[in-house]
N, C-alpha and C positions, 0 to 999 in steps of 0.2 A: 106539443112542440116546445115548449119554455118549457116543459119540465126535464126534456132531451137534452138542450140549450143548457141547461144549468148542469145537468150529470158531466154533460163532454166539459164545460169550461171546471168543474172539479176535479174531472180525471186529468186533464191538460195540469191543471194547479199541482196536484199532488204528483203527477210526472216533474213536474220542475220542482219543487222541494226536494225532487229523490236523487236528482241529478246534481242541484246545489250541493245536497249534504255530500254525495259522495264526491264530487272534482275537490269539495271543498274540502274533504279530508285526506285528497294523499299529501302521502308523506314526501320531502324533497331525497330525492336517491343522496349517498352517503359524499357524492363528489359535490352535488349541489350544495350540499351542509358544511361540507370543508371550503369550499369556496365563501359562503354566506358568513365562515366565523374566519376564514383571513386566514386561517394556518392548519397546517399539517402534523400531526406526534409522528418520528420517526421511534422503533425502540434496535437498541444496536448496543454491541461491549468493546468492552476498552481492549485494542489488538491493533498491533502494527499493517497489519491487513484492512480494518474496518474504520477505528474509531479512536482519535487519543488529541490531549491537546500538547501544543509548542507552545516556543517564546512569542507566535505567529497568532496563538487561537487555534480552534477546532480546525480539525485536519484531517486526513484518512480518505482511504479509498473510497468509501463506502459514504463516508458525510458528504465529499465531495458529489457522487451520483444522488446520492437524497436530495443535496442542494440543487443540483440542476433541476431535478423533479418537480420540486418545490416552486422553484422560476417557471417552471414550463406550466405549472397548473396557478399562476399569478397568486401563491400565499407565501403565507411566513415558517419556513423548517425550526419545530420544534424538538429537542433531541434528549430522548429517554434513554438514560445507558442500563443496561441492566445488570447484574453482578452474574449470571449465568447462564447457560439456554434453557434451564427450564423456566427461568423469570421472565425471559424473551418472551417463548408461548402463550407465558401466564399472562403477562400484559398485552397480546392481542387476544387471548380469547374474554377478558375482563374491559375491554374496548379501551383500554388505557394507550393502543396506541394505534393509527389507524395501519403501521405497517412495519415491518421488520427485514429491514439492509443491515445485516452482520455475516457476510458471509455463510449462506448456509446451504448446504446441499439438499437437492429436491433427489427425495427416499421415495418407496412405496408407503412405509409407516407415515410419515409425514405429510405425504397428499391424501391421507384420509382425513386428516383433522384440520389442514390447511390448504391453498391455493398458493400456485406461485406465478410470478410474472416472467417473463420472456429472460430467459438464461443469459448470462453476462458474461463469462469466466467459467474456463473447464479445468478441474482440477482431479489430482488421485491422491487415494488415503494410502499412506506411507509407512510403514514400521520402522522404526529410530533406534538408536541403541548408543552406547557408549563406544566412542572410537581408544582402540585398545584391546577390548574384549572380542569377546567370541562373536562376529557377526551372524547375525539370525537372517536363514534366507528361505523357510517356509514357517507355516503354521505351526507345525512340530517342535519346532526349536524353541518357540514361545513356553512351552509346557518346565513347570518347575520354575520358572521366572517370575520376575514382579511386573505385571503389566496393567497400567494404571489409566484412565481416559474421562475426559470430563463425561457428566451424566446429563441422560438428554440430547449426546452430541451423534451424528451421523457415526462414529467412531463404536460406541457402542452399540450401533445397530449391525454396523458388519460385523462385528466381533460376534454379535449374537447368532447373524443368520449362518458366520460359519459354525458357529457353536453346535448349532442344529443340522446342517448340512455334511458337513463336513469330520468336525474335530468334537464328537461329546464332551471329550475330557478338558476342553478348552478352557482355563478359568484365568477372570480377572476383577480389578476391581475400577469403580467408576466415586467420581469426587462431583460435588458443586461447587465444593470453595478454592478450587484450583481450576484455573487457566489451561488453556496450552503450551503457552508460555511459561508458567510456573513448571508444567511437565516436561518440558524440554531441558528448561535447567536441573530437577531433580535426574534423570537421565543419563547430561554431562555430570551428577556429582556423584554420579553413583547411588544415591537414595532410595531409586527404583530404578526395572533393568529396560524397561520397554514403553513405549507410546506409541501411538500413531497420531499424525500429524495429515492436514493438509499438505497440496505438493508446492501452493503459495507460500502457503506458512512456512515450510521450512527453508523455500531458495529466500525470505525474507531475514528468515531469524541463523542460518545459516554462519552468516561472517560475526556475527554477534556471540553466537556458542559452536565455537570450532571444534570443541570435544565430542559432536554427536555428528552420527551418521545413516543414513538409508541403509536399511536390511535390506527388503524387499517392498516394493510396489504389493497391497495387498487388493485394491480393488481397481479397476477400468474407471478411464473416465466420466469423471460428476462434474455436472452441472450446479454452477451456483446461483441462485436466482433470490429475490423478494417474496417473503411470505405474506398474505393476506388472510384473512376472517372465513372461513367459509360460510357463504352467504349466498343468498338469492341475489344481494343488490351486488352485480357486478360492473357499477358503474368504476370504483375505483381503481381496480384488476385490471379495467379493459383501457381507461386513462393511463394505466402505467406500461401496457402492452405498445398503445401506439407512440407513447415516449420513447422505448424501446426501439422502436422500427423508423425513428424519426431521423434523417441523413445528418442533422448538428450532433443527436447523441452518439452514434455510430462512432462520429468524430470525435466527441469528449470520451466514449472509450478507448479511441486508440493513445489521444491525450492522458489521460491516466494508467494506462496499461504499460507507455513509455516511463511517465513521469514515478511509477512506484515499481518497475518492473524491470525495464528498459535496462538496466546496471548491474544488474543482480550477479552475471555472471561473471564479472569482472575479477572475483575476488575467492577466490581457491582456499582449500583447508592450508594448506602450507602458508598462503603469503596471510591467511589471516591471523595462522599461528605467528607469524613473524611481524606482524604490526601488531599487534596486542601487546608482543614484548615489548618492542621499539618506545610502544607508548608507555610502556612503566617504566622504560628505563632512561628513556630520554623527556618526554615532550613536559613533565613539570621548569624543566632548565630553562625553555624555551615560549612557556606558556605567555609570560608577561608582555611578551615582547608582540605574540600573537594578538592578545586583547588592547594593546596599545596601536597597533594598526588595523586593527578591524573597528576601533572606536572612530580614530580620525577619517578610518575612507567608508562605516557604514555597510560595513560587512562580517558575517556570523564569525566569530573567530577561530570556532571549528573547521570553517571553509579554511582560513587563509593556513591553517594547523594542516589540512589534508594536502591542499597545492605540498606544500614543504615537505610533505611525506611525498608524494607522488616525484617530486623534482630531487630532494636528495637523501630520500630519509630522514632527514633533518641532521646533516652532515653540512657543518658552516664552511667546511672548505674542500667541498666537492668540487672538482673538473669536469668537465667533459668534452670527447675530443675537436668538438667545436669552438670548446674554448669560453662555454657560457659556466660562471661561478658560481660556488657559495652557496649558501642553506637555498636560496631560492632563484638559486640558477640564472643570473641576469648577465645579460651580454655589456661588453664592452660600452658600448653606444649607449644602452637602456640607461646603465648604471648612473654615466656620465649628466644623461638628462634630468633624472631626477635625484641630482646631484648625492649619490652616495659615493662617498672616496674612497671606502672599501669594501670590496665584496664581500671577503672573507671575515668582514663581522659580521657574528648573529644578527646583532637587533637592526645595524645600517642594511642587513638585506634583507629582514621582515620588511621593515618599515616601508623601504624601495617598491618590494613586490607588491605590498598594499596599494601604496597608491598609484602603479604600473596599473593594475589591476582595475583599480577604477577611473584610471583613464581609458582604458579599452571600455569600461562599461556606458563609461558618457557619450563616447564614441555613437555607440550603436543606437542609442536614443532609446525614447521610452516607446518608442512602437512596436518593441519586441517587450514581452508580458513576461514578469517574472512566473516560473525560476527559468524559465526558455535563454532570456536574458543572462543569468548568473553562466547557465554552461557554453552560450557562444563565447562571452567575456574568457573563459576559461579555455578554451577552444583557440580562440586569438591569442591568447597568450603561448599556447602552444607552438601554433602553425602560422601566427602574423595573421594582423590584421587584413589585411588587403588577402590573405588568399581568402582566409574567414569570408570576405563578400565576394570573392569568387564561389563561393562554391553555395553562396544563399543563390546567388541570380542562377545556377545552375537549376539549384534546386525549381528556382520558379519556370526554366524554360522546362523541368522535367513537368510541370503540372503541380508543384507541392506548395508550400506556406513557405517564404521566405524567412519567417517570423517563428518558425514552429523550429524546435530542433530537432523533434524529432524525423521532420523532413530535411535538413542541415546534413543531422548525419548520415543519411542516408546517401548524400554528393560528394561530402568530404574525401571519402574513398576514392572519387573517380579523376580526384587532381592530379594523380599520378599515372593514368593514363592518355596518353599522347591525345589521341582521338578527342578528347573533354580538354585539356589542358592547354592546346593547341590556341585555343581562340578564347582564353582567359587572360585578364588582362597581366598577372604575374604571374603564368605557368606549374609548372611544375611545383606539388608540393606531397608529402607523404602525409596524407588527410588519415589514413587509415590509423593513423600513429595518434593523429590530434583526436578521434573519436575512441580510441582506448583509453586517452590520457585523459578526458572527459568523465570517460563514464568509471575508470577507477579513481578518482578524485571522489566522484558522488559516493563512495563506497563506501569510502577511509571517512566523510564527512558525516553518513550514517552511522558507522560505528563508533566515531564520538559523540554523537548526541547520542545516540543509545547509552553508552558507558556513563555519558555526563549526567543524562535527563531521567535515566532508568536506577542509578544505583540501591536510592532509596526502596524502591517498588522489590528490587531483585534481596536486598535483604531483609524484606519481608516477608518471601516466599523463603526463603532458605530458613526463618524460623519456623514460619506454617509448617515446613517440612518436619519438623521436631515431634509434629502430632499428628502427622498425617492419618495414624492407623485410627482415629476419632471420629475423621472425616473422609474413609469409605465406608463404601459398600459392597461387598465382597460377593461376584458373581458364580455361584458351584458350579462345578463339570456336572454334565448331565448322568453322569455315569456313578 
């Protein structure tokens, strides 16, 4: 009986050793570990779509949704830029980052080697060409061209599958140390005849390089989504899935999809060829005068440079039949109060606008969150203040953010009809005018910080190009 007594309490013992060792050895899942060290590696490239810094700090579409991420799982966003998409993959497959926000299309090729999270943004791959030339409007026209495309990128893989599918003779060549952006420019310079582009990328890059244009749409809409590890632990995947599905992020994508997007069309190959001039041939005359009133009222002076373009071209003694003046179009009354005694100087009507300008912005208080803030300010300056907060309280009886402009503009339009304008407190007003005037400001303000903040970068690629033929790789027709 003791000798039973002692077997059971050893097999009982050596059950529990077996049980300790093993609860005692798992391992914490990959979200448990990223929480226990406090932060997250994002890896992403430098693109006016993704990732880039300002006079502001880190920015982009793409930091910006990392960073929420990041808040939503209580760490610290760390941010690995990479110089390529093949450096991208390399550094999630070498665990150097736990995830990759750079804008990237979910392929078949690609969900063999990786996972992606819940799709963000639908986009199509684009054929580009030089405006002027012979516009390419199938696969065929490609042939005998220079058609060039980063490597590693979704762009080389259609190219391939129609390679095979479709066009043996199809041939091109693929880069690492060129961008798409570097591609777009070669393109307008004529250095190479073809690219493909995202359909973000180019309504971004678009007013920036007016010399290129859309051949043809070459593939249906892609999805862009987060690549992950592929792994058994999908703890992290599945944390980004319900981020994804979560009613505040739904909301910071419609916020970002305004805020980087929202504008884009405002600005035509024609009127962008006609401010490009405008700015080489006017706005150095003018510039001083801009940076000396964006000093004192605290605003980019790029902004107060685009209002000027929007209001008169930057024409110091422009009319209009209302009767409002001068480089920055200021009415009788305005002018008076903040004591400018004439319109028709340049710098007395920068200076006026300026701090016109941040008077409406003080106005509206800091419970509107920049840059929502910068374009109501701009907004009221159009259409008057008081319609401005007509058309916020609309917005809120409509259900929307009185605070968001992207809900703003959405009212502003409806002041000029009766039915809406009727029981506002100053009526009638042409909203639909203040929400162009708005969103082509943001436009003219993008393309001078692009010109301003880019030059250096763009005549670095325009020498890259000197060698480019070093830095492909030249894809043969199958034939």
């Amino acid at each position: 009986m003791l000798l039973k007594s002692v077997k059971l309490m050893t097999g009982l013992m050596t059950l529990l050793v077996c049980l300790t060792a093993i609860t005692g050895s798992v391992r914490p899942t990959q979200l448990e570990q990223i929480r226990m060290h406090g932060e997250i590696t994002v890896v992403t490239r430098n693109s006016p779509t993704t990732y880039y810094e300002d006079r502001t700090g880190q920015t982009g579409y793409e930091f910006e949704l990392a960073q929420a991420f990041a808040d939503y799982l209580g760490v610290k966003l760390n941010v690995q830029v990479a110089d390529n998409l093949t450096d991208i993959f390399t550094a999630l497959d070498t665990d150097q980052a736990q995830f990759a926000a750079a804008g990237l299309a979910i392929t078949p090729e690609r969900q063999r080697w990786f996972r992606f999270s819940e799709p963000y943004q639908q986009v199509s791959e684009q054929v580009i060409y030089r405006r002027g030339t012979q516009r390419p409007r199938q696969l065929d026209d490609l042939l005998g061209g220079m058609t060039v495309v980063p490597a590693s990128s979704s762009h080389a893989q259609t190219l391939r599958k129609a390679q095979v599918t479709e066009r043996p003779e199809l041939s091109w060549s693929e880069t690492g140390e060129l961008d798409v952006t570097d591609l777009m420019h070669m393109v307008a310079t004529g250095d190479i005849d073809y690219s493909l582009v995202d359909s973000n990328e180019f309504n971004m890059l678009q007013a920036y390089i007016p010399n290129i244009g859309v051949g043809f749409t070459i593939t249906e809409q892609q999805s862009l989504a987060w690549a992950f590890q592929h792994s058994r632990d999908d703890s992290l995947l599945n944390a980004s899935r319900d981020f994804f599905q979560s009613r505040q992020t739904r909301q910071q994508l419609a916020t970002l999809n305004e805020r980087y997007y929202g504008h884009l069309s405002e600005l035509d190959y024609v009127g962008a060829k006609r401010f490009l001039r405008q700015t080489v041939r006017k706005l150095d005359r003018y510039k001083p005068y801009f940076v000396s009133s964006a000093t004192d009222n605290q605003f980019d002076w790029r902004l107060l440079a685009a209002v000027g373009y929007q209001e008169s071209h930057w024409n110091p003694v422009a009319t209009s039949y209302t009767g409002v003046r001068g480089l920055m179009m200021l009415t009788t009354a305005t002018a008076s109060d903040l004591g400018v005694s004439d319109r028709l100087d340049a710098e007395q009507s920068i200076l006026g606008g300026g701090r016109y300008l941040n008077t409406l912005r003080d106005r509206l208080g800091t419970q509107v969150a920049e840059p929502d803030r910068t374009w109501m300010t701009l907004a009221a300056y159009n259409v008057g203040y008081g319609h401005l907060q007509d058309a916020r309280r609309l917005a809120y009886e409509m259900g929307g953010n009185p605070n968001l402009w992207r809900d703003v503009k959405e009212a502003l339009p409806l002041l000029s009809q009766k039915r809406y304008h009727k029981n506002t407190r100053h009526g009638y007003a042409r909203g639909r005018e203040a929400v162009d005037y708005v969103q082509n400001i943001r436009r003219y303000y993008d393309v001078l910080v692009w010109n301003d903040e880019q030059a250096l970068h763009i005549a670095s690629s325009e020498n890259e190009s000197l060698h480019l033929s070093s830095s492909l790789t030249v894809i043969p027709p199958l034939l």
